[in-house]
C-alpha positions, 0 to 999 in steps of 0.5 A, spaced: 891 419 787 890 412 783 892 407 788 887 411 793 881 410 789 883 404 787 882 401 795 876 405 795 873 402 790 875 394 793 872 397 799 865 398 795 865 392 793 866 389 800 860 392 802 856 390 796 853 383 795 854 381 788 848 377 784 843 379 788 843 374 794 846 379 800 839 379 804 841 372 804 848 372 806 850 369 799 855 373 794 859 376 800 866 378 797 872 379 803 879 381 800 885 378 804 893 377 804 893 384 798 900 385 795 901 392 793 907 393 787 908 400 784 910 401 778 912 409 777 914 411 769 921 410 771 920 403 770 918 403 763 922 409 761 929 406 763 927 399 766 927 402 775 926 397 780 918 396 782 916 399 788 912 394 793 907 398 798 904 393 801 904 385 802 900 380 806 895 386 808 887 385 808 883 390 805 884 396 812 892 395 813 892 396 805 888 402 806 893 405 812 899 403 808 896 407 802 894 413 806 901 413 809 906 413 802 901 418 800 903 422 793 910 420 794 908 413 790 907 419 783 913 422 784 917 416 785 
């Protein structure tokens, strides 16, 4: 599921360190305050309401709310 891979990739990112400086503690990247809107083919098929998932989240809570709606965002 997309939104699963999506939060999995965020969370890589958490765990790098970005050029080159991470032994040094430099190039840390932390997500925070996340909003999560779902936008299913009905949105742009007939003009649907969006769906907001999740807001306010950082990168754990974003993870849980996406494990806990699940494949009912696909078939929304």
């Amino acid at each position: 599921m997309l939104p699963a891979l999506l939060v999995q990739g965020l969370r890589l990112l958490e765990d790098d360190a970005l050029g080159g400086g991470g032994s040094r503690g430099n190039g840390r990247v932390s997500f925070d305050n996340l909003k999560l809107t779902w936008r299913g083919r009905d949105y742009y098929a007939s003009g649907a309401d969006e769906r907001e998932v999740a807001s306010g989240a950082d990168l754990a809570g974003l993870r849980a709310r996406v494990a806990e709606v699940g494949d009912s965002l696909v078939a929304a």
